[in-house]
C-alpha positions in Angstrom: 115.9 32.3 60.4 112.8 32.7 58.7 109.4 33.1 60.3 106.4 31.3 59.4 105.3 34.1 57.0 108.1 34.2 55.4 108.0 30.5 55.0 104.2 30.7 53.4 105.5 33.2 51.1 108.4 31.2 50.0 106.0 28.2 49.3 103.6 29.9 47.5 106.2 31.1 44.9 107.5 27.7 44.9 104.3 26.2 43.6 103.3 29.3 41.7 106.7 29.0 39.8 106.3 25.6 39.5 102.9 26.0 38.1 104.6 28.4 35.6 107.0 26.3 34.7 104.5 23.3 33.4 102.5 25.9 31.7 105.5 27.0 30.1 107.1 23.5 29.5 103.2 22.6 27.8 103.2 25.7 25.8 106.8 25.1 24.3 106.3 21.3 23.7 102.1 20.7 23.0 102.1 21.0 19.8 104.5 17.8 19.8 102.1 16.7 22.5 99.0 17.3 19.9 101.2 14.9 17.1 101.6 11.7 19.8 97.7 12.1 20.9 97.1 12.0 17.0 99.5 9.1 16.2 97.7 7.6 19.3 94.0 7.7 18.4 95.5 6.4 14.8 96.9 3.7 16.2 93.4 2.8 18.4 91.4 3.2 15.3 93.7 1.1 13.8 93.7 -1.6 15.9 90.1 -1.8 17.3 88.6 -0.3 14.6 90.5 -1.8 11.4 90.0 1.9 10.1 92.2 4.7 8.7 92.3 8.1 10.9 94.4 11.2 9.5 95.0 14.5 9.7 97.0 16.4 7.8 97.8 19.3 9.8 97.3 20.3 13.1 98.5 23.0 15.3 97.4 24.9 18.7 96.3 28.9 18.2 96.4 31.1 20.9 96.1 29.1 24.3 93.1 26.9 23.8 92.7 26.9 20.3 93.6 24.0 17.5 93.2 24.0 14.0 92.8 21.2 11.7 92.8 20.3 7.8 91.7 17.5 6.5 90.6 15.4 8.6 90.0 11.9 7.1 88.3 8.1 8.8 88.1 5.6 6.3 86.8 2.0 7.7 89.1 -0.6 5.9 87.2 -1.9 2.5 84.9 0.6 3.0 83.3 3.8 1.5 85.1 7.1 4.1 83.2 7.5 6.8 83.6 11.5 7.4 85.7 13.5 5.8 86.4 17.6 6.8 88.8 20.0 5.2 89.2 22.5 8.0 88.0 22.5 11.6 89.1 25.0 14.2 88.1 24.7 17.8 88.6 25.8 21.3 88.0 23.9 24.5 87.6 25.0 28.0 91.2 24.0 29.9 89.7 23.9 33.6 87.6 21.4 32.2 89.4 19.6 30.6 91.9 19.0 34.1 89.1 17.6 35.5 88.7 15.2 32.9 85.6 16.6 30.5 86.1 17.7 27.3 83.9 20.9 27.1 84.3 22.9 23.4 84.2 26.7 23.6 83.9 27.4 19.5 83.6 25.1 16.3 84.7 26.0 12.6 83.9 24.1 10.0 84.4 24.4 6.6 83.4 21.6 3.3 83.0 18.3 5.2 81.1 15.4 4.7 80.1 13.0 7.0 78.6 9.6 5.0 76.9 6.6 6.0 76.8 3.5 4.0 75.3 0.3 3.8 75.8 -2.3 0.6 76.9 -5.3 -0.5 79.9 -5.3 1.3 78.4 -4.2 5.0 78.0 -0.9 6.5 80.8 1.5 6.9 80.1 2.2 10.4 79.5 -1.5 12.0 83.1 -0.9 13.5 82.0 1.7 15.5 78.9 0.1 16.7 80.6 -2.6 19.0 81.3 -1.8 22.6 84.7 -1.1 24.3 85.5 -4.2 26.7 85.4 -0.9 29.0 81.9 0.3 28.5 80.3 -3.5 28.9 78.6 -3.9 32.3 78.1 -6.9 34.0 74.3 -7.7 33.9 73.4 -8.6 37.0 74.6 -5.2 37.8 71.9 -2.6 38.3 71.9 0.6 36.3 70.9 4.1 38.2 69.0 5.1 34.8 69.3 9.1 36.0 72.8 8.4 36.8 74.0 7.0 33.6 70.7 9.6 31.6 72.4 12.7 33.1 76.1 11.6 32.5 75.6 11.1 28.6 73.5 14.4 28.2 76.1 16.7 29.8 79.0 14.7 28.1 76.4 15.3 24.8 76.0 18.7 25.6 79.6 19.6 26.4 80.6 19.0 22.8 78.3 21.6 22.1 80.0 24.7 21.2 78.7 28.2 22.7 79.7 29.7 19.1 79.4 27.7 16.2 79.7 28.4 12.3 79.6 26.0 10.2 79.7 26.3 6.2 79.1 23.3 3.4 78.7 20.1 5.9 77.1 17.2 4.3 75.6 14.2 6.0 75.1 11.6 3.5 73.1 8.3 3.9 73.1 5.4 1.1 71.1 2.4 1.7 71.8 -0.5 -0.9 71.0 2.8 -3.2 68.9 4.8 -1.0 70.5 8.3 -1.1 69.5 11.2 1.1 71.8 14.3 1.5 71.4 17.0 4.2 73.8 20.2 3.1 73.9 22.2 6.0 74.7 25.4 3.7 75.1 27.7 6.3 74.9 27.1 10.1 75.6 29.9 13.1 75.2 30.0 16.7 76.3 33.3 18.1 75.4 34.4 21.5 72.9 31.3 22.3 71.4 32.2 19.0 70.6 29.6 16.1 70.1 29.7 12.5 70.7 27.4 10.3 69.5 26.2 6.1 70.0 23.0 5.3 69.5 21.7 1.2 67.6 18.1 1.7 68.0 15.8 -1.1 66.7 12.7 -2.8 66.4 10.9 -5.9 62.2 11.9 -5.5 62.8 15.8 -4.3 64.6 18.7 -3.7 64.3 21.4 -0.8 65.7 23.7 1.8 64.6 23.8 5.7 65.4 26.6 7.9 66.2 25.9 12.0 66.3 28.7 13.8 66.1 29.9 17.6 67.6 29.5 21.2 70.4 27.1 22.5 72.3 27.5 25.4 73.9 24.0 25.9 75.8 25.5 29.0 72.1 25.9 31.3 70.8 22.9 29.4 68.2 25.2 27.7 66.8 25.0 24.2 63.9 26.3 22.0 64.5 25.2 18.3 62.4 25.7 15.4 62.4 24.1 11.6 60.4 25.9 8.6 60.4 25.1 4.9 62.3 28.1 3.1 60.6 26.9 -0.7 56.5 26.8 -0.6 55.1 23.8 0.6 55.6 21.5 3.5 59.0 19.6 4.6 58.9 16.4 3.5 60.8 14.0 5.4 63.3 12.1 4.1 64.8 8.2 3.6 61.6 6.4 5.3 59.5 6.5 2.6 62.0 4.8 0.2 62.4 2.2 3.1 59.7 1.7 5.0 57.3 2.9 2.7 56.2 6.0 5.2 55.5 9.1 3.5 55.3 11.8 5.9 55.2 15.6 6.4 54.7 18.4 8.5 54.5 22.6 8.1 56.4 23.5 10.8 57.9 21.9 14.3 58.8 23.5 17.3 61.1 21.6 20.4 61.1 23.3 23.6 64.0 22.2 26.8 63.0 24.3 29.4 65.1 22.4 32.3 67.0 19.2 32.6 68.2 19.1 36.2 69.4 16.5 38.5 68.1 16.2 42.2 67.3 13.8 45.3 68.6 10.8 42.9 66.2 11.8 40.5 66.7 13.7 36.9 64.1 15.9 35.7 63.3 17.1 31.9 60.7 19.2 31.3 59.7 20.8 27.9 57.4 20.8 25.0 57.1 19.8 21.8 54.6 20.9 18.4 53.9 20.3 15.4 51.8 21.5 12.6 49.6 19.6 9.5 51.7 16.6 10.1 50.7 14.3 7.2 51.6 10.6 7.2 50.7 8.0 4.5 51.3 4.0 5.2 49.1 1.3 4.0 49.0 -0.3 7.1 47.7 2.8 8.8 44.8 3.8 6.5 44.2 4.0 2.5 44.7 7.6 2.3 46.4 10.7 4.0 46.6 11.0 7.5 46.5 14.6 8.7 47.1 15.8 12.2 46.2 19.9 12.1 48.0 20.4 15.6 49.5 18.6 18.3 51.7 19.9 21.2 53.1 17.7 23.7 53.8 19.3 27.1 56.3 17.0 29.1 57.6 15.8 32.0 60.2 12.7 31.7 61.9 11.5 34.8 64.5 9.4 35.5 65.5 7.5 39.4 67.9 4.9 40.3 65.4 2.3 39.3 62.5 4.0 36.4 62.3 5.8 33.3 58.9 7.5 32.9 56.7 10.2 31.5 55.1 11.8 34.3 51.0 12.0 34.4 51.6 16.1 34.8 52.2 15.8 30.7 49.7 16.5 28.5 49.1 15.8 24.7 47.0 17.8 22.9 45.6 17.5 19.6 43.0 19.9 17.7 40.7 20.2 20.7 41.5 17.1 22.5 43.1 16.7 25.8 45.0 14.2 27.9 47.0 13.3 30.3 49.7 10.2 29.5 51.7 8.5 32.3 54.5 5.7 30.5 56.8 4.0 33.1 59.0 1.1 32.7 60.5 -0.1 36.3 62.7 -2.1 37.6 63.3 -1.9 41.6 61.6 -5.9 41.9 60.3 -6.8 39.0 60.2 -5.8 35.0 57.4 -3.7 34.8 55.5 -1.5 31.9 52.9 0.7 32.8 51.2 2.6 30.7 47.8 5.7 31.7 45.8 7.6 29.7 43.5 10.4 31.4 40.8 12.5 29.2 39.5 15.2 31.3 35.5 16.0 31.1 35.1 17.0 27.4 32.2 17.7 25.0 31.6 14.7 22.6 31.2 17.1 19.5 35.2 18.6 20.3 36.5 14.7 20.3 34.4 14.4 16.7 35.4 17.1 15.2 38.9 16.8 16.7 39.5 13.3 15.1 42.3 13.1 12.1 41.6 13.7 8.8 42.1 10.4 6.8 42.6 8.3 9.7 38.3 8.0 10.8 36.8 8.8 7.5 33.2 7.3 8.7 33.0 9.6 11.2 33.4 12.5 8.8 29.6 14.7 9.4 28.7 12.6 12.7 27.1 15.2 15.5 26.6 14.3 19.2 25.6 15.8 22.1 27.0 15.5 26.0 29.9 15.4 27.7 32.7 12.2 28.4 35.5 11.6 30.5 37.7 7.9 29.6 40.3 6.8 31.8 43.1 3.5 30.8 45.0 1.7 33.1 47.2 -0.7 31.8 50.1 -2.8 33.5 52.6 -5.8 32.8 54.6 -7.2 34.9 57.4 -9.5 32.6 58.1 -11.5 35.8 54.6 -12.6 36.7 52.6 -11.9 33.2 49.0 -13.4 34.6 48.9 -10.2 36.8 48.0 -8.0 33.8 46.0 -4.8 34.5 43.6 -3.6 31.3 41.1 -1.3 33.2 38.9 0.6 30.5 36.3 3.1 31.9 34.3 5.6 30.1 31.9 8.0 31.8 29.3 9.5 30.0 27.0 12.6 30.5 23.8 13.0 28.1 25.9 11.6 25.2 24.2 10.8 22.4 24.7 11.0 18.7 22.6 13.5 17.0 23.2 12.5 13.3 25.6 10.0 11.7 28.4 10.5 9.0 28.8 8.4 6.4 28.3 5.0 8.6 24.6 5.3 9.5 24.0 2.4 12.1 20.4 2.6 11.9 21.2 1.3 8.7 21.0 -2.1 10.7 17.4 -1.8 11.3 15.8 -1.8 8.1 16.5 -3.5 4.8 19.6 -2.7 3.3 21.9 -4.4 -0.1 25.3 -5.8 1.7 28.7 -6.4 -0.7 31.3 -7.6 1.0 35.2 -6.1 0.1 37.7 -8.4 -0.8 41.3 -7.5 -1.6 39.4 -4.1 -2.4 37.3 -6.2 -4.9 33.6 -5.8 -4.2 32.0 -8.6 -4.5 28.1 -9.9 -5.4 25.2 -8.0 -3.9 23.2 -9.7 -1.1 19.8 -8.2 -0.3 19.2 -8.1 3.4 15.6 -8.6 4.0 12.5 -11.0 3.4 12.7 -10.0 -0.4 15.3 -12.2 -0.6 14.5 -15.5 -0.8 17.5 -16.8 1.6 17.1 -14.2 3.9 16.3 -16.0 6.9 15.2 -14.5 10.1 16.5 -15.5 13.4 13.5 -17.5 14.7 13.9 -19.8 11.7 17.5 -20.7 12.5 18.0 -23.8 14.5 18.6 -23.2 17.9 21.3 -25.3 18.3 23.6 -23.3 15.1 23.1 -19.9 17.4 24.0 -21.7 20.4 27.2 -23.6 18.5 28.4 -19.9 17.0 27.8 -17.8 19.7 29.4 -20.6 22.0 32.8 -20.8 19.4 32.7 -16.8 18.3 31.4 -14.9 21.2 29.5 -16.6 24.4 29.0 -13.5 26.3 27.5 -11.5 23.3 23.8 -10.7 25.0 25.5 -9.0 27.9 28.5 -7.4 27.3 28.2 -3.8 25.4 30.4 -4.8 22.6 33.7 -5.5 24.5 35.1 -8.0 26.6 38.1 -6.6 28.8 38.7 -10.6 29.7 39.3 -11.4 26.0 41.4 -7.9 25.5 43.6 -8.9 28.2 43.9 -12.7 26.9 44.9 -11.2 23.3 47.5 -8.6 24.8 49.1 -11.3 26.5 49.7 -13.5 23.9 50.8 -10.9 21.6 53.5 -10.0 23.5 54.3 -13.5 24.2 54.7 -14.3 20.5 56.0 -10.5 20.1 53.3 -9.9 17.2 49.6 -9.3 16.7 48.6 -13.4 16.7 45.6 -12.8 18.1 42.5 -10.3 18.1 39.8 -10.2 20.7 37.2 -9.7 18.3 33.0 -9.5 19.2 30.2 -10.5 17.1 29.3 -6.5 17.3 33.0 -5.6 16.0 32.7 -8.5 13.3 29.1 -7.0 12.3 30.4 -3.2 12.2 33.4 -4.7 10.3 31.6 -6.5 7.6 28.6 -4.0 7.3 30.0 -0.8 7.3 33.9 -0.7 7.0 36.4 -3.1 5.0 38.3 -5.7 5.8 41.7 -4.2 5.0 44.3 -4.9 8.2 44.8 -1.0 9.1 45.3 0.7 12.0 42.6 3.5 10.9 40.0 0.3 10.3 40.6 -1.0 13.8 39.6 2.0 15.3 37.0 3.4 13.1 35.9 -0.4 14.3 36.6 -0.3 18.1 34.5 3.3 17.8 31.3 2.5 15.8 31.2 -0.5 18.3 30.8 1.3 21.1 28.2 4.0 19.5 26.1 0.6 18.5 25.9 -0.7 21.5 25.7 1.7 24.2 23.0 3.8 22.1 20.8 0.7 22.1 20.3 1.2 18.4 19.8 -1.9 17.7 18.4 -4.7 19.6 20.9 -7.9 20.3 18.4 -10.3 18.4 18.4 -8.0 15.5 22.7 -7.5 15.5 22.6 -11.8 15.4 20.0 -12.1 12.5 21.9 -10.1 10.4 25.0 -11.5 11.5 23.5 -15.1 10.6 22.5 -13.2 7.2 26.0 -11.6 5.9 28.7 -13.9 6.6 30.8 -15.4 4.7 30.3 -19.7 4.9 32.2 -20.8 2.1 33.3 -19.2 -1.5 30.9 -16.5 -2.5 28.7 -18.4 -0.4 26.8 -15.2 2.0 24.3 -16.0 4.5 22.6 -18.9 6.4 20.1 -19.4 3.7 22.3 -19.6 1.2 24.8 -22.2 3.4 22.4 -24.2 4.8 21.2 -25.2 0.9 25.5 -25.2 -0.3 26.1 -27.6 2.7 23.3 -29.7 3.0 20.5 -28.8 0.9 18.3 -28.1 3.7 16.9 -24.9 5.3 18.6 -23.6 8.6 15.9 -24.7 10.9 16.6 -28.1 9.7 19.9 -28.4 10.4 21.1 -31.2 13.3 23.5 -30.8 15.7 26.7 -32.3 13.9 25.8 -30.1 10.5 25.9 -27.1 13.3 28.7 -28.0 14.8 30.8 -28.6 11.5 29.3 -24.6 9.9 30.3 -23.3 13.2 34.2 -24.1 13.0 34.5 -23.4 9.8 33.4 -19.3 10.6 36.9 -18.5 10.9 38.1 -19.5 7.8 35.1 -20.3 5.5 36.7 -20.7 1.9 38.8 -23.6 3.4 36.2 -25.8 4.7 37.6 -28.5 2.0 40.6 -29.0 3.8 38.6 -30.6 7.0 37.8 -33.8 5.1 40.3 -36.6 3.6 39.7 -38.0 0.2 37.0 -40.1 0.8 34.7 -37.1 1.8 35.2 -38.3 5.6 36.0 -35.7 7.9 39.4 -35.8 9.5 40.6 -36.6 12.6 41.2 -32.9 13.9 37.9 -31.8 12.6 36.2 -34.4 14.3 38.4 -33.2 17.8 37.8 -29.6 17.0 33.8 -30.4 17.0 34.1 -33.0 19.6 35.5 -30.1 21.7 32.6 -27.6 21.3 30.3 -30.4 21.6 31.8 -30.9 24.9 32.0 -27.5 25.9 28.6 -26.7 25.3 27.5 -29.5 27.3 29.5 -28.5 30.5 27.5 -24.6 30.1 24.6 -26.5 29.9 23.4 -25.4 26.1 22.8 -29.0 25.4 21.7 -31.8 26.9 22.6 -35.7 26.9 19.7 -36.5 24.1 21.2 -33.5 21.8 24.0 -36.0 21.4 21.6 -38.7 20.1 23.1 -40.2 16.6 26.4 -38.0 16.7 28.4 -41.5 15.9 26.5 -41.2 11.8 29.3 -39.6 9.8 28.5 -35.7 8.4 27.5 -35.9 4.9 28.3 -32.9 2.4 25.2 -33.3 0.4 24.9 -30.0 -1.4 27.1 -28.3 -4.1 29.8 -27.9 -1.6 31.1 -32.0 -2.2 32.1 -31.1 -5.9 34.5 -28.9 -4.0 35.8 -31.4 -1.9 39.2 -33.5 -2.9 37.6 -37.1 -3.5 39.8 -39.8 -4.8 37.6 -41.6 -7.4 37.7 -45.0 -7.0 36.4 -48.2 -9.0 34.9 -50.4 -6.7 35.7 -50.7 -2.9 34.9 -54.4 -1.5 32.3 -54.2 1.0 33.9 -55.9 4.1 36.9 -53.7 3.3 35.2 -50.4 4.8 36.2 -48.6 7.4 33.8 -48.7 10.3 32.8 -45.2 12.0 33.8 -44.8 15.4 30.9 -43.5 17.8 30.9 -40.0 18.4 30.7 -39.3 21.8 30.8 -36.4 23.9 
């Protein structure tokens, strides 16, 4: 009888010879295993795919190792989608019992990997549609670390630890668009990279070295990409379809950890790069160039947010901040969004500022020290809550000489010549020499009150901003998911018209937002004095500049003359001067949403108390066009109208 020893012993070599056994059994039969997991995956990509998979040949080497030849995927009525003449590979086997597929080494030798889009579709739209398996039921929460860290390791696992590759093309055809990227030569030996790739285009030709540390095991990288020919690397596809050129010297990613704990995943890094040049024409009329920026972050990732932690710092030139992004979703859907400058001196942020991007600024000195802080929050659930918090500190700032927009420019008399569709247009003197110059004690009281009522009420005691009016134009942007709506000052209309252009950049918008806040909280020039030349270089009607000027066009009177209903009509038409036709019918009679729209301001004017009752006083006589401006209006000439067949004017009433 056999002891209980002996019975442990006897079990062991039961399982260890069973063990053996499958090993064996696998080792003698997996290569016709290998054949039915191919036919398999040909038959998937087949049937959910409606594409052709092959391969050619394909055998196990060694234990772990398979080789391939010619691998081919071709969508059905479509260009091939990758194509690879030989590919060796080994992958871990303890890994793989527990269900991840972890490589050890990649081969590769002349492949191609292509995507295309014409006529007949893009060759990859197969591929883009989810597996009945992978779709979630919505209602279902998603633990964002969870499901972040699960797709990097399953990322990183197909990794290699040793890779060499040699002639792999990725190729990329929009309706004609080529871009090639030849990765000539590729090795990663011992956690070391280097590779050259040939990038190619129908408008250049280069070659791009990355070289450095990877280590996909420990989740650690530190990658950098050069330009091998002179010059710097120019990026590809965008600029023949978006119209971005861009470019950059060198660029430098940094992983440093990427761990999971307490339910929450951390990533931490940095990223650089150097002389980054981009040209768009809705970001400014000439190159943009960023010297240096490094970005030093921190994402993390919980059950219920994705953010960028406020411990991150961007850094440009000699700038410093501190973002915090975070998008949540434990109650409600909500963005957030922080921005943190640290005391600075004024003269670092000046000299700091991209090249091409604030050309006014270009020679501007200052004195002192700042510190700005943003807070900015939506909440998609209950959008009225919105939180746009803007606060600047200052210490001894001042500007000790202007660049090429001198605002004291305001103060004395100056030649304006307004930019339209980069057309300059007539010049209009700005100051008593000029015969319609009119200063702002000679314009009727009521057209300041009607304009700064309909363009900006708060304009003598706000400093050039109005967070209210920010907040109003952020939420109805996102509403209408476009930029519908400005929140634009008399100060940013007077900066725009006087010193910058009207083009629809983003390098105009700031250059706008900046030199509005210089203006105003210098004091350098009075409130009174910003309005009169307001009044002085507008636009009222076709090449029609200035209240002088309008007044006479109009209603051949001077602009202290003017009554209340001639005020009320120039005011609405501010926005869009060059139309003001389209506000009367064709019998010169002002229609009935002009009338509404002037009723309106009437009205509200009267409930702040800028008028009173006897303003009103003959508003029921019709508004007559009296000056040059009724040969532009669209009059149906008639014969003779009978008398008792006019139409009588309602009363105007507030």
């Amino acid at each position: 009888m056999r002891t209980r020893k002996q019975k442990i012993i006897l079990a062991a070599k039961i399982i260890i010879g069973t063990i053996l056994v499958l090993f064996i059994a696998l080792f003698v039969f997996r290569n016709m295993v290998l054949q039915q997991t191919i036919a398999k995956v040909s038959i998937k990509m087949e049937r959910d795919y409606n594409s052709n998979f092959s391969i050619k040949k394909a055998s196990f080497v060694g234990l772990s190792g398979l080789n391939f030849s010619e691998i081919i995927l071709v969508p059905k009525n479509a260009d091939t989608l990758f194509n690879i003449q030989k590919m060796k590979t080994s992958v871990n086997l303890w890994r793989l019992l527990v269900g991840d597929v972890q490589l050890g080494t990649l081969e590769i030798e002349n492949g191609s990997i292509q995507l295309v889009k014409n006529k007949k579709g893009r060759n990859f739209d197969a591929f883009l549609k989810k597996d009945k398996e992978e779709t979630t039921d919505f209602n279902e929460k998603r633990d964002y670390a969870q499901f972040a860290y699960r797709i990097i390791s399953r990322m990183l696992n197909l990794v290699p630890t040793d890779m060499k590759v040699e002639n792999l093309s990725f190729k990329l055809d929009d309706n004609g668009k080529k871009t090639i990227l030849n990765f000539q030569k590729l090795r990663l030996v011992n956690k070391h990279l280097e590779t050259s790739i040939k990038v190619e285009t129908k408008a250049f030709t280069q070659r791009i070295r990355i070289q450095g540390f990877a280590d996909p095991r420990n989740k650690k990288a530190d990658i950098r990409f050069f330009n091998i020919d002179t010059g710097a690397i120019k990026v590809p596809y965008i600029d023949e379809r978006y119209g971005l050129k861009s470019s950059f010297d060198s660029i430098r990613l940094n992983i440093q950890n990427i761990e999971k704990s307490g339910g929450e995943l951390h990533i931490d890094g940095f990223a650089s790069i150097a002389n980054l040049m981009i040209n768009h024409k809705k970001i400014a009329h000439k190159d943009v160039v960023l010297k240096n920026a490094k970005f030093d972050f921190r994402f993390l990732l919980g059950s219920d947010f994705i953010s960028i932690d406020s411990s991150s710092t961007v850094q440009f030139n000699k700038v410093k901040f501190h973002p915090y992004l975070a998008y949540e979703t434990e109650e409600d859907t909500i963005y957030k969004f922080k921005v943190a400058i640290p005391k600075m001196k004024a003269q670092d942020f000046i000299v700091s500022l991209p090249d091409g991007l604030f050309t006014h600024f270009q020679g501007m000195e200052a004195e002192g020290n700042f510190e700005y802080n943003l807070d900015f929050m939506f909440n998609k659930n209950k959008p009225n809550q919105l939180v746009f918090d803007s606060k600047l500190k200052k210490e001894n700032l001042r500007i000790t000489k202007y660049g090429e927009a001198n605002l004291n420019k305001l103060n004395e008399e100056f030649v304006y010549r307004a930019i339209i569709n980069n057309v300059l247009q007539r010049p209009v003197l700005v100051g008593l020499a000029n015969p319609n110059y009119t200063p702002l004690d000679r314009i009727s009281p009521y057209l300041q009150k009607c304009v700064l009522t309909s363009e900006d009420p708060s304009f003598f005691s706000h400093r050039g901003f109005i967070n209210e009016a920010f907040k109003q134009s952020i939420l109805k942007n996102i509403r209408t998911k476009k930029f519908s709506r400005g929140a634009s000052t008399i100060s940013m209309q007077l900066i725009k018209n006087v010193f910058l252009t009207r083009e629809k950049t983003v390098s105009r918008k700031l250059e706008e937002i900046l030199l509005v806040y210089i203006l105003e909280n210098n004091r350098i020039a009075s409130k009174e004095r910003m309005l009169e030349v307001y009044f002085n270089i507008i636009e009222w009607g076709p090449n029609v500049y200035g209240i002088g000027e309008a007044a006479q066009f109009y209603f051949q009177k001077s602009p202290m003359d003017l009554n209340l209903k001639e005020c009320l009509f120039l005011a609405t038409i501010v926005p869009k001067p060059k139309k003001f036709m389209w506000q009367f019918d064709n019998e010169g009679n002002l229609k009935s949403f002009a009338k509404q729209q002037q009723k309106f301001l009437g009205n509200l004017m009267l409930r702040r108390g800028l008028l009173i009752p006897e303003d009103t006083i003959g508003q029921s006589i019709p508004l007559q066009i009296t000056g040059n401006a009724h040969s532009l209006l669209n009059i149906k000439v008639q014969d003779s109208i009978p008398v008792d067949s006019l139409a009588v004017e309602e009363p105007f009433e507030f």
